[in-house]
C-alpha positions, -999 to 999 in steps of 0.1 A, spaced: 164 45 -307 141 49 -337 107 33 -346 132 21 -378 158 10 -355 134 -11 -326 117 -28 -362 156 -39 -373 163 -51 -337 140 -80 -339 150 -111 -353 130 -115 -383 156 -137 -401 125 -161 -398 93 -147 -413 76 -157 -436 72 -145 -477 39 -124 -459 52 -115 -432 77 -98 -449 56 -73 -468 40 -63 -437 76 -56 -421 84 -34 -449 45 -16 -450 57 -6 -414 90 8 -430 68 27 -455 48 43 -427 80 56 -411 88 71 -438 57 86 -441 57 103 -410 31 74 -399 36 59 -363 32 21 -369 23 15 -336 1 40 -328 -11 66 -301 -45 71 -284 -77 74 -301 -112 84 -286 -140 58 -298 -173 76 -292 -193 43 -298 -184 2 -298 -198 -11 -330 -233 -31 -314 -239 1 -300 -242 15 -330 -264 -15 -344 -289 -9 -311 -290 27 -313 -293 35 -352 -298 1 -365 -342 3 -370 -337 37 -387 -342 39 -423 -315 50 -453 -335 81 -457 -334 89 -418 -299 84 -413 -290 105 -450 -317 132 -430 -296 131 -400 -259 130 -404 -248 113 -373 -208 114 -374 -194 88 -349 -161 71 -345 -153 37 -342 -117 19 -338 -112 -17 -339 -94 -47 -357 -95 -52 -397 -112 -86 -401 -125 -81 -436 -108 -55 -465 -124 -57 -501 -123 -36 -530 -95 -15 -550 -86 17 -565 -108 49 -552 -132 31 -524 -133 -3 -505 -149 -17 -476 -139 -32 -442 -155 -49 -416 -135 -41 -382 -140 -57 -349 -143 -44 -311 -155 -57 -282 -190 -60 -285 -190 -71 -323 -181 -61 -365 -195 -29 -376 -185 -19 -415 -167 6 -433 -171 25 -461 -137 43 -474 -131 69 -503 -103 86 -518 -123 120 -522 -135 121 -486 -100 115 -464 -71 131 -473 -38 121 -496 -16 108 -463 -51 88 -453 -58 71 -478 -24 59 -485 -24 45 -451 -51 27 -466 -38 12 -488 -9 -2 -466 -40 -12 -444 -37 -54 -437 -63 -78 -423 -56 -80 -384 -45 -40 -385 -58 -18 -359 -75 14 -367 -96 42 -358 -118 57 -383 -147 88 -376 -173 92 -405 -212 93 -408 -238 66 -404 -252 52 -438 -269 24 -447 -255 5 -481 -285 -10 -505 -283 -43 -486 -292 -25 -458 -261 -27 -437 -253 -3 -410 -219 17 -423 -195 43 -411 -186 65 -444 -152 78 -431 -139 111 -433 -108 108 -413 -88 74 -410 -60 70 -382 -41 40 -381 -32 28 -351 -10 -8 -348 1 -29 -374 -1 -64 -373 33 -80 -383 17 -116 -388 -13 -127 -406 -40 -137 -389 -52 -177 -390 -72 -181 -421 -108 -174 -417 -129 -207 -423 -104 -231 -405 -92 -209 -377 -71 -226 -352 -78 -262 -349 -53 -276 -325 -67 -271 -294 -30 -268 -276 -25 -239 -295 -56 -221 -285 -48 -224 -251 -14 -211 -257 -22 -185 -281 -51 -174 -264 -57 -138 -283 -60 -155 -313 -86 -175 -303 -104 -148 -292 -101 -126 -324 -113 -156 -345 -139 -168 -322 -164 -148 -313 -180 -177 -284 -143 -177 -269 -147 -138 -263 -184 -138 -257 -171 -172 -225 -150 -147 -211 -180 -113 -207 -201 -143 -191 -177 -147 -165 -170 -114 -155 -210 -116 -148 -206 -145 -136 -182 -138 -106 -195 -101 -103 -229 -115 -98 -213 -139 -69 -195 -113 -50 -225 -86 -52 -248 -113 -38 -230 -118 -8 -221 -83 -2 -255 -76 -5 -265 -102 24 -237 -88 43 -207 -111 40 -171 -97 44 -150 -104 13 -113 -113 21 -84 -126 3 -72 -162 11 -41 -182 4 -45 -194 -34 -21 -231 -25 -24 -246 15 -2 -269 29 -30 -293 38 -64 -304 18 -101 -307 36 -137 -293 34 -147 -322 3 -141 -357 -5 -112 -363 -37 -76 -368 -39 -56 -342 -29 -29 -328 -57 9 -319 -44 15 -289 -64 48 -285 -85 43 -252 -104 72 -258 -126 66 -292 -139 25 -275 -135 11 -304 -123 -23 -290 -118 -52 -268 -128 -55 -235 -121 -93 -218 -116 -110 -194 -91 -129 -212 -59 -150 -192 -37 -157 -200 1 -183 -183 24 -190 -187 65 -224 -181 75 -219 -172 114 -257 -188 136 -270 -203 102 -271 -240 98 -271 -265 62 -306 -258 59 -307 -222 56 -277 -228 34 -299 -248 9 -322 -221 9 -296 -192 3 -274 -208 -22 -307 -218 -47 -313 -182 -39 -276 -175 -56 -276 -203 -82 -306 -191 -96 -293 -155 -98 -259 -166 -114 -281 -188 -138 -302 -158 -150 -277 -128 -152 -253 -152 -170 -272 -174 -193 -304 -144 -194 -329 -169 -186 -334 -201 -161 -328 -228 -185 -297 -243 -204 -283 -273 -213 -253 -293 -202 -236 -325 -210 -270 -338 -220 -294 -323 -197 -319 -297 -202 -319 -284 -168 -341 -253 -154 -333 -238 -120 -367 -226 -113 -380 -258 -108 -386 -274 -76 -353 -285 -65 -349 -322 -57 -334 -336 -23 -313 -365 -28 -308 -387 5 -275 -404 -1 -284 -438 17 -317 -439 1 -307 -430 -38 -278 -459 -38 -305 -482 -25 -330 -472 -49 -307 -469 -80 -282 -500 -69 -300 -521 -45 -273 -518 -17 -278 -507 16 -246 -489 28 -245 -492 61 -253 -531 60 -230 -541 30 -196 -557 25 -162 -546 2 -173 -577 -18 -210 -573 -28 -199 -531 -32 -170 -547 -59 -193 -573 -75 -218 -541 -84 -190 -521 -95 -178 -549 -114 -219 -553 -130 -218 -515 -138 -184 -515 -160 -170 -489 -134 -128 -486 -130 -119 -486 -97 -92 -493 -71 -99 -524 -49 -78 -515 -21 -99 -482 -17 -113 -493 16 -150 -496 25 -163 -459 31 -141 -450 -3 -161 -475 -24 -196 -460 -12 -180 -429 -24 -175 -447 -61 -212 -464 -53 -226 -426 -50 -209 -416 -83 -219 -441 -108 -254 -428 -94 -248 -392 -94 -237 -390 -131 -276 -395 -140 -290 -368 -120 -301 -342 -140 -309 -320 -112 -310 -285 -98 -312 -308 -62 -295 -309 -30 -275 -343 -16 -276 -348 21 -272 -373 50 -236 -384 37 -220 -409 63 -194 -387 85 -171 -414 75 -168 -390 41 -164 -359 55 -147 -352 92 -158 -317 95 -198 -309 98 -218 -315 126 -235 -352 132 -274 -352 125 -292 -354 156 -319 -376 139 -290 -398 123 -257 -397 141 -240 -420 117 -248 -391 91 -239 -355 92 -253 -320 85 -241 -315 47 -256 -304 11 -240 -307 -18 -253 -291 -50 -264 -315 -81 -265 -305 -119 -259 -319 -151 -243 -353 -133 -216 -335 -112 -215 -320 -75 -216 -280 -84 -212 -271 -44 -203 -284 -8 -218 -269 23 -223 -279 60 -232 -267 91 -197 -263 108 -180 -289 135 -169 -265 162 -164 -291 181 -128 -293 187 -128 -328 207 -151 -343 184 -129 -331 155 -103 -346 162 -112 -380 170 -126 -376 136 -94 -364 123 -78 -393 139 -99 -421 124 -92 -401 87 -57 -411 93 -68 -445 102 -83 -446 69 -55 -432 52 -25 -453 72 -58 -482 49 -46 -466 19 -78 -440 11 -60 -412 -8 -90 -393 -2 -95 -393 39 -85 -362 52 -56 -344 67 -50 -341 101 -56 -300 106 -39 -296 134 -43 -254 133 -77 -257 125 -84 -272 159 -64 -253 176 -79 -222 164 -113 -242 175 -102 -244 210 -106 -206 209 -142 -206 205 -164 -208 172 -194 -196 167 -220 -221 152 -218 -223 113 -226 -229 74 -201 -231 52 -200 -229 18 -177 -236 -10 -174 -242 -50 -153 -235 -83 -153 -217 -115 -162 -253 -125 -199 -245 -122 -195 -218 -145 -178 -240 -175 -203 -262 -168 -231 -234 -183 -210 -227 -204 -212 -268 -213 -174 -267 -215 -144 -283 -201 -129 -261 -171 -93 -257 -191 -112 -237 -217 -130 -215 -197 -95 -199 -182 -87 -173 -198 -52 -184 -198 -45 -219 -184 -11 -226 -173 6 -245 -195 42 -265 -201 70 -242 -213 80 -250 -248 116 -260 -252 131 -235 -279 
């Protein structure tokens, strides 16, 4: 079959007036002898590296030296008409310009030129100029075209506004936005600054089920997952055992990692989310959970009542169930004071009733042997030195059922493989665990538009 014939077998029955004349510039390549989808082309440069490497020298230096590159990327910008005309095309790592004359490329060349569109793909090799506003240029000497774009892109100044559609059409959020792409570099660093931590401490990376047929390790309600109906959200968690270690060398290695991530993604210590101005190099803070509700709401948790719990819910405007239970409604206590910690800090001595699986504190037995990262208002982390304990488990496990037979939606799951695989013999622990929801929370975004593409609900045709 024919480039001709694969154009004709689409249904275009429903393009638009613009749309239209593109379909037919892509018949006039054929005929030219033009492929209008293209073949390989070897960029020597991406366009900012240009800017960095021959950006400070002068017009005079860069006429003096004739340094031919080439450069391939995606028409955002096409102005001027008859013998020359400039475009702007985009790449990876930014816009560089270029400068096109009849009398420098050939007949066939600069025809393809002038079929050229807005949101076209092309490769171009030329010599470094700068124009008179001092703009870095390739003047191009050969001009390869390399895919045609068949629909327009979204018009420049309004974009895409409807945020369902930049979820679904992700690539064109990306090719109009140059944040969305720049979200996306960060967290490759991101997750390659996590995993070359660790391997660097000398952790063992393995793979792990992505969906498990029973919830535990943190306190919130767990989600039955329907993929079709998609039910849920999708993003990247992380989980590390620390085999002799204990929650407090855990504090101290994960601020060791935090700050890292912090630095190699954001390039410095500081930034600022939902409202706080937040700097990891500070001293981190240590937040006691019994003490902080105390302080900040005047009740003492282990000496309180569902009612007087309710009645300061009710005083702080705060939506909640009422048939939570007791331990469920400290839990809500603990958030309406969490959401004003600015943090970098470190919760500990949460009641066991909240979490079945770390070790008791020897100093407080009604508390156990957990930290939970703090910043910007939200739990960004949840580690504990491991129960091993496989007796002691599961009486826990059996009071979580209690609690949930009392309608908590959050007490855990009985795990009954867990502690069987305890009865085997496990060595003492730290473990470690937290989502790609610390990085949309540098990026001071909501986690859906920090996946690169979130699942979403099938359109009915």
């Amino acid at each position: 079959m024919s480039e001709k014939d694969n154009v004709r077998a689409e249904d275009f029955t429903k393009v638009s007036d613009l749309e239209q004349i593109r379909i037919d510039k892509v018949e006039k390549m054929i005929e030219l002898g033009v492929k209008p989808f293209g073949e390989r082309f070897e960029a020597s440069h991406h366009s900012m590296d240009l800017v960095k490497e021959f950006g400070e020298l002068s017009r005079e230096e860069l006429e003096e030296k004739q340094i031919t590159v080439s450069v391939a990327g995606r028409i955002m910008t096409k102005r001027g008409k008859g013998k020359a005309g400039f475009m702007h095309i985009q790449d990876l790592a930014g816009k560089i310009q270029l400068y096109i004359r009849k009398d420098r490329l050939n007949e066939l060349e600069f025809e393809i030129y002038e079929l050229a569109d807005i949101g076209d793909i092309i490769g171009v090799k030329g010599v470094l100029f700068k124009t008179k506003t001092g703009e870095l240029t390739v003047k191009a000497d050969e001009y390869k075209h390399l895919s045609k774009a068949l629909k327009p892109l979204p018009e420049k100044y309004h974009g895409i506004t409807d945020d369902e559609i930049k979820l679904r059409k992700r690539y064109l959020d990306i090719i109009m936005n140059e944040d969305v792409k720049d979200i996306f570099i960060k967290k490759q660093i991101f997750w390659s600054t996590v995993r070359n931590f660790l391997l660097e401490k000398g952790f063992l990376e393995v793979e792990t089920p992505v969906l498990e047929v029973s919830a535990g390790g943190a306190a919130a309600t767990p989600f039955a997952t329907h993929h079709n109906a998609l039910d849920i959200e999708d993003y990247t968690q992380m989980e590390f055992y620390w085999a002799y270690a204990d929650y407090k060398d855990g504090m101290e290695l994960t601020k060791e990692l935090y700050r890292k991530i912090v630095k190699a993604v954001m390039g410095t210590s500081k930034f600022t989310s939902k409202g706080f101005d937040i700097d990891m190099d500070n001293e981190w803070e240590i937040y006691d959970f019994e003490t902080i509700i105390r302080e900040k709401l005047g009740i003492d948790i282990f000496n309180t009542s569902i009612e007087e719990m309710s009645a300061k819910l009710d005083e702080n405007h705060v939506t909640y169930d009422p048939n939570i239970g007791y331990w469920r409604m400290v839990d809500v206590l603990w958030k309406v004071v969490r959401k004003d910690l600015a943090g970098p800090g470190f919760l500990v001595g949460q009641p066991v009733q909240l979490n079945p699986l770390p070790k008791r504190l020897e100093e407080d037995p009604r508390k156990v042997q957990q930290m939970q990262i703090i910043l910007a208002g939200s739990e960004m982390g949840n580690g504990y030195t491991e129960l091993n304990d496989p007796i002691d488990l599961e009486a826990r496990f059996r009071e979580q059922r209690e609690m949930s037979e009392a309608g908590d939606e959050e007490a855990h799951a009985h795990d009954k493989d867990f502690v069987e695989a305890l009865r085997h013999g496990m060595p003492p622990a730290f473990g470690f665990g937290f989502s790609e929801r610390l990085f949309s929370t540098l990026m001071d975004r909501p986690i859906r538009e920090c996946v690169l593409f979130p699942l979403m609900k099938p359109i009915n045709e």
